[in-house]
C-alpha positions in Angstrom: 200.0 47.5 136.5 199.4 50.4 139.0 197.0 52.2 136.3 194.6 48.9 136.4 194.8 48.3 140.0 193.7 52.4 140.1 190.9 51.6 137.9 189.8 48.3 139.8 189.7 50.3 142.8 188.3 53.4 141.1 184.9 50.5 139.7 184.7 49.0 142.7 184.3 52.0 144.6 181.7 53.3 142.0 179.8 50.4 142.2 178.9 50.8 145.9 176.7 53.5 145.2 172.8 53.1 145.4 171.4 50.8 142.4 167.9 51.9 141.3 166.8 48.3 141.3 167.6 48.3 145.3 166.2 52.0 146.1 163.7 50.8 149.0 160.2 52.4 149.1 159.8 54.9 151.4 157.1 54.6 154.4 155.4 58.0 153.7 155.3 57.5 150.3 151.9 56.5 149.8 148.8 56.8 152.8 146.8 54.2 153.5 148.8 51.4 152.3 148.5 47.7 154.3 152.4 46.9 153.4 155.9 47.9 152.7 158.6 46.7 151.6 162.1 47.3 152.8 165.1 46.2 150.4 168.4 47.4 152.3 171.8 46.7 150.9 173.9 48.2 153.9 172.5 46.7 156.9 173.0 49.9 159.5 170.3 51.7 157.3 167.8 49.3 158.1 167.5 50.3 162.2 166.4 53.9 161.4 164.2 53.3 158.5 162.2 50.0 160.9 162.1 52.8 163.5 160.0 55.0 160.8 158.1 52.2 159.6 157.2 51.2 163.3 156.3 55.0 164.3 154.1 55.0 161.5 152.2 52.1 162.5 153.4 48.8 161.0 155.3 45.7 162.0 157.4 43.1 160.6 155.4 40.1 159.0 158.6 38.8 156.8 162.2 38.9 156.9 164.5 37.5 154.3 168.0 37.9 154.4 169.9 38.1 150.9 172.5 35.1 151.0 175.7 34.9 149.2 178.4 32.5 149.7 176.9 31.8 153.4 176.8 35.9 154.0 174.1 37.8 154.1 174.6 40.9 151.1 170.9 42.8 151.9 168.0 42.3 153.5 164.8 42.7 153.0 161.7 43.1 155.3 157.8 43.3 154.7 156.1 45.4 157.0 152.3 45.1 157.4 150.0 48.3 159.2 149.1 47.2 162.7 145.5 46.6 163.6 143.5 49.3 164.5 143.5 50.4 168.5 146.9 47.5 168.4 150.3 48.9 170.5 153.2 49.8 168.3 155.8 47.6 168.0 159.3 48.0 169.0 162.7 47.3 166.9 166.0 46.7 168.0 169.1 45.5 165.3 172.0 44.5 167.4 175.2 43.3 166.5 178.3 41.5 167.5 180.6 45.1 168.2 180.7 45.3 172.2 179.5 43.1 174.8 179.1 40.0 172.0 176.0 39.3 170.1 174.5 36.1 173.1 175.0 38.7 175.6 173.3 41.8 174.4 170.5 39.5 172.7 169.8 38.3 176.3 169.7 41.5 177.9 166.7 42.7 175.5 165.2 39.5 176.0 164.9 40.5 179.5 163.7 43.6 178.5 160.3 41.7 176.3 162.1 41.5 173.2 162.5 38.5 171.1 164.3 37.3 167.6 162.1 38.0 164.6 161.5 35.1 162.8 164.5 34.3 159.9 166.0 37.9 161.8 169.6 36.3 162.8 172.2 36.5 159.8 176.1 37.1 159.4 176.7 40.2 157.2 180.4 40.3 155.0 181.3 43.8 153.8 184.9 44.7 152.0 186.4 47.5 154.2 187.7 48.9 150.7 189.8 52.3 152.9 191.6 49.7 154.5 192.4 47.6 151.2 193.3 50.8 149.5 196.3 52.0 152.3 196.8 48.4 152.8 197.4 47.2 149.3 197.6 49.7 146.4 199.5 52.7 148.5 202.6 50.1 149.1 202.4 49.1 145.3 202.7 52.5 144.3 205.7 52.8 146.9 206.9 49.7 144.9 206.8 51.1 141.3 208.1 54.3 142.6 211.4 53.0 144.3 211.5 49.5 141.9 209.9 50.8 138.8 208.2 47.4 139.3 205.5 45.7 141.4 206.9 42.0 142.4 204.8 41.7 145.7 201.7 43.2 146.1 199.7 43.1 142.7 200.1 39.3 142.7 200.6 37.9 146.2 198.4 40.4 148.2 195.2 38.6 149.5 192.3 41.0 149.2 190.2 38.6 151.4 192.0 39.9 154.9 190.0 43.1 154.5 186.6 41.6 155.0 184.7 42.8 157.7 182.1 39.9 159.5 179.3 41.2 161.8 176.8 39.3 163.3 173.1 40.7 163.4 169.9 40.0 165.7 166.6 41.6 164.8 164.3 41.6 167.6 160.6 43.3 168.2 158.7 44.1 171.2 155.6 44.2 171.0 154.0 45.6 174.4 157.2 47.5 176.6 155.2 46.0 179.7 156.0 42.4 179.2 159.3 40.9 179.4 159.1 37.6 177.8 161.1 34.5 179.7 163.2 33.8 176.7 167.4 32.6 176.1 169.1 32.4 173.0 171.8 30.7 172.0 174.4 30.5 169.2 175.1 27.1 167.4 177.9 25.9 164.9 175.4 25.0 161.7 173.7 21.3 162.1 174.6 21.0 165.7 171.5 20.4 167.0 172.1 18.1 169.3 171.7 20.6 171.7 167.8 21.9 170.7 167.0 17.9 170.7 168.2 17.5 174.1 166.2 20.6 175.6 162.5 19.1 176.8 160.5 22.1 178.9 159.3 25.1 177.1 159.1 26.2 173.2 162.2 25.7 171.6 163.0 26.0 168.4 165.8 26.9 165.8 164.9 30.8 164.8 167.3 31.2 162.4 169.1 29.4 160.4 170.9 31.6 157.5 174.6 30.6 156.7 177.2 30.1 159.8 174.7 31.7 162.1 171.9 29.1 163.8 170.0 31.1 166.8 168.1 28.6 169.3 165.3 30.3 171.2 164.3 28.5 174.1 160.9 30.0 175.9 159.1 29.6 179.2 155.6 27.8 178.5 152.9 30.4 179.8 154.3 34.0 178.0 151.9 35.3 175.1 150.4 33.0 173.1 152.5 30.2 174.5 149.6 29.3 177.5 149.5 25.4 177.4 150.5 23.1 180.5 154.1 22.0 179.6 154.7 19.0 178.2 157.6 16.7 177.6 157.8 17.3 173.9 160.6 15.5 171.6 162.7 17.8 168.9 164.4 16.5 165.7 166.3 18.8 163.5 165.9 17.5 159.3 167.9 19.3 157.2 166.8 18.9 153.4 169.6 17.3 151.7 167.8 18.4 148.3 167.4 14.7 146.8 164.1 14.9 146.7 162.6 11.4 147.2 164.9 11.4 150.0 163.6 14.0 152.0 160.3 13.2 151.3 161.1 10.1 152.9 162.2 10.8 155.7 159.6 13.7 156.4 157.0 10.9 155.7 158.8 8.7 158.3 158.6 11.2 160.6 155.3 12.4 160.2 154.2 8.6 160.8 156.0 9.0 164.1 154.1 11.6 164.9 156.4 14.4 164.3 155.2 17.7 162.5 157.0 20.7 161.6 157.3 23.6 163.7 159.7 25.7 162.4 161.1 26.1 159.1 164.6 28.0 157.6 164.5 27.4 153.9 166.0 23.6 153.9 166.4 23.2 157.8 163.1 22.0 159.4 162.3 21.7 163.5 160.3 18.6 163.8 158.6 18.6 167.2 156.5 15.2 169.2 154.4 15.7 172.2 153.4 13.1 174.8 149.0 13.9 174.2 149.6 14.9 170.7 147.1 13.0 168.5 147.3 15.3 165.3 148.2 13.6 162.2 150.3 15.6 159.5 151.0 14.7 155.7 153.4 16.5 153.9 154.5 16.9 150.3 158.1 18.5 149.4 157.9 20.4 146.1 161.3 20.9 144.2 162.4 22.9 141.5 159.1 24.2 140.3 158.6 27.9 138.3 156.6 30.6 140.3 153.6 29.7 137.9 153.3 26.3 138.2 154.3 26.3 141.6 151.1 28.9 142.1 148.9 26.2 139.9 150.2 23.3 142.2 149.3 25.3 145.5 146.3 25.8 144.3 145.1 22.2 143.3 146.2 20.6 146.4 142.9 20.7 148.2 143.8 21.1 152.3 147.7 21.4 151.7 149.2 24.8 153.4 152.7 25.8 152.3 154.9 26.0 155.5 155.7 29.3 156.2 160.0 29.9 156.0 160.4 26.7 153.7 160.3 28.5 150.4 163.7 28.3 148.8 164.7 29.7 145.4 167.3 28.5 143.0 168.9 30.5 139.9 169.8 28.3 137.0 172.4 29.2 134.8 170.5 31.3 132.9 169.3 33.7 135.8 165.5 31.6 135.1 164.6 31.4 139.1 163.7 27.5 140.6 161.4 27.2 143.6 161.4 24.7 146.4 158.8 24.3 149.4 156.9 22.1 152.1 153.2 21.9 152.3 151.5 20.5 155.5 147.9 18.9 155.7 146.9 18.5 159.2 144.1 15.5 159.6 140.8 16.5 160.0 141.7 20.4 158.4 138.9 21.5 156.2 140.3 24.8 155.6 141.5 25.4 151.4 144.2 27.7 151.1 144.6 29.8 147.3 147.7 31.1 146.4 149.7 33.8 144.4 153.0 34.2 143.9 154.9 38.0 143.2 158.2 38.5 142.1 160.1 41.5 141.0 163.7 43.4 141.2 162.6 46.1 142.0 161.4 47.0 145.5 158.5 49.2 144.8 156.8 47.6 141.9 156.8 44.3 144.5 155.0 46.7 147.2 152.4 48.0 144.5 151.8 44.2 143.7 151.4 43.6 147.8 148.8 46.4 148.0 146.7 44.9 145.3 146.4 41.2 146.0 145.9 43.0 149.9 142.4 43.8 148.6 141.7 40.9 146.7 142.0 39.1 150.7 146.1 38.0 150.5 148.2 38.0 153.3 152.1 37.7 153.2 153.3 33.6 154.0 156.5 33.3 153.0 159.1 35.5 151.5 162.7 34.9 149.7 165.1 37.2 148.7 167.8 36.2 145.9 170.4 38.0 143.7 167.8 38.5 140.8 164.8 39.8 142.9 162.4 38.8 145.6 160.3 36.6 145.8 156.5 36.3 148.2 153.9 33.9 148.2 150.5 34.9 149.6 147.7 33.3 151.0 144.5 33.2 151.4 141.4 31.0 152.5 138.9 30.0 149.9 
């Protein structure tokens, strides 16, 4: 018993190590390159590397946390280069250690930082020193005194040793400006809150597992200059029934809702008072990257929403991929479409480059256990 508990322990600690198909490509490897692409399995590591990618003259333009069982596993981030003459951006990743995660998230808002877009996410790590003293030392003590192990091979629960931290990636993008922003923490579909709140842009800004982050901002900061308005919030989660959904987005849509905010299946439907914008929508389901990519691209004025890509492993491993598009009446703008996906980190920043010079730019990005996954866009 003690030799396979040893050799559990012995694989487990083995498989920690760096995987080849998660080795992140590094920002000086290649000059003159629009993007990058971050694909971090320990979370810490991602603060210094941003802070290299940001000294070097990018910024974030996609985050996609890599969700398992409601926890976020990895992350991974696509960093575009910053405009010419354009200030660099900052990057702070705090966490839930000290003061408490609402606190310290409100205390760089006030210093002009704000949430990054899908940038909230609970991380669950196995503190494996702690499992070994806790657990396998005392079995040995067992077999050495008993000859036997009648407690902790079969009885001891493993899960105890779980670490959860709570992470908040935030950018600022001119140190000048402190942007009137709060934050706040909500128990998953509670939104009772966000619909009650009237002045201001609010929104759900993330939405990944336990962890729903409302921001709530002053009207008249950035690119935020309208008068204020009374404006009317509805949260519509996807249940994944697919005539359903599209129901009740066409319901709302004839309301004179549209979507402002999207976090995989949870949408931010928002009414104002003077709004007279129309907006259809069409929910794709379970589609394969290419005919989702032939569907984009016959649907005429349809834009996918940006966040509302969702992707689905079968049970053989073959990937499934879910979306919203929007139409706004009167839009004459057609959108073409190409979607990448690949394991491996670099060879998905090589394909970024490329479609880069055919005129693409990142819209939504996914990140699953088999590989990641981007749509780009651009105007025909």
């Amino acid at each position: 018993m003690i030799s396979k508990i040893w050799a559990g322990m012995v694989l487990v600690l083995i498989s920690l190590g760096p995987s080849v198909r998660e080795q992140t490509a590094p920002p000086n490897s290649q000059q003159g390159v629009r993007y990058l692409v971050l694909d971090e399995k320990k979370i810490p590591s991602v603060r210094q590397k941003l802070t290299e990618a940001a000294g070097n003259g990018f910024h974030i333009v996609a985050v996609a946390p890599k969700m398992k069982d409601g926890f976020t596993s990895g992350l991974t981030i696509i960093l575009q280069r910053n405009k010419e003459g354009a200030a660099a951006r900052e990057y702070t990743l705090l966490d839930d250690q000290s003061i408490g995660l609402t606190g310290r998230v409100d205390e760089a808002a006030a210093k002009g930082f704000r949430v990054v877009t899908h940038g909230g996410f609970e991380h669950q790590r196995h503190d494996y020193g702690r499992d070994f003293s806790g657990s396998l030392i005392p079995a040995i003590i067992e077999q050495m005194i008993y000859g036997h192990d009648p407690y902790h091979a079969s009885t001891i629960d493993h899960r105890k040793y779980d670490v959860r931290t709570m992470y908040m990636l935030m950018e600022r993008s001119d140190s000048r400006s402190a942007a009137p922003c709060e934050y706040f923490l909500i128990a998953p579909g509670e939104t009772a809150f966000l619909e009650g709140m009237r002045q201001g842009k609010n929104r759900i800004v993330a939405a990944e597992g336990s962890l729903w982050v409302i921001e709530s901002c002053a009207i008249g900061f950035g690119i935020d200059t309208v008068t204020p308005e009374p404006v009317t919030i509805r949260s519509l989660p996807l249940s994944e029934k697919l005539e359903k959904d599209q129901n009740q987005l066409n319901a709302a849509a004839a309301d004179g809702f549209h979507v402002s905010y999207a976090a995989g299946r949870h949408l931010t439907l928002e009414k104002g008072s003077s709004s007279g914008t129309l907006c259809e929508y069409q929910i794709v389901s379970n589609k394969s990257a290419s005919s989702l990519q032939k569907l984009l691209n016959s649907t005429g004025q349809f834009r996918l929403i940006s966040g509302s890509l969702r992707v689905k492993l079968n049970f053989w491993g073959t990937e499934k991929l879910s979306a919203v598009l929007e139409r706004v009446s009167g839009s004459t703008t057609a959108y073409r479409y190409k979607i990448l996906r690949s394991s491996i980190s670099r060879d998905m920043q090589s394909d970024l480059n490329d479609a880069a010079n055919e005129g693409y730019t990142v819209r939504d990005l996914v990140r699953d256990d088999m590989g990641i996954t981007a749509i780009l866009e651009a105007t025909r």
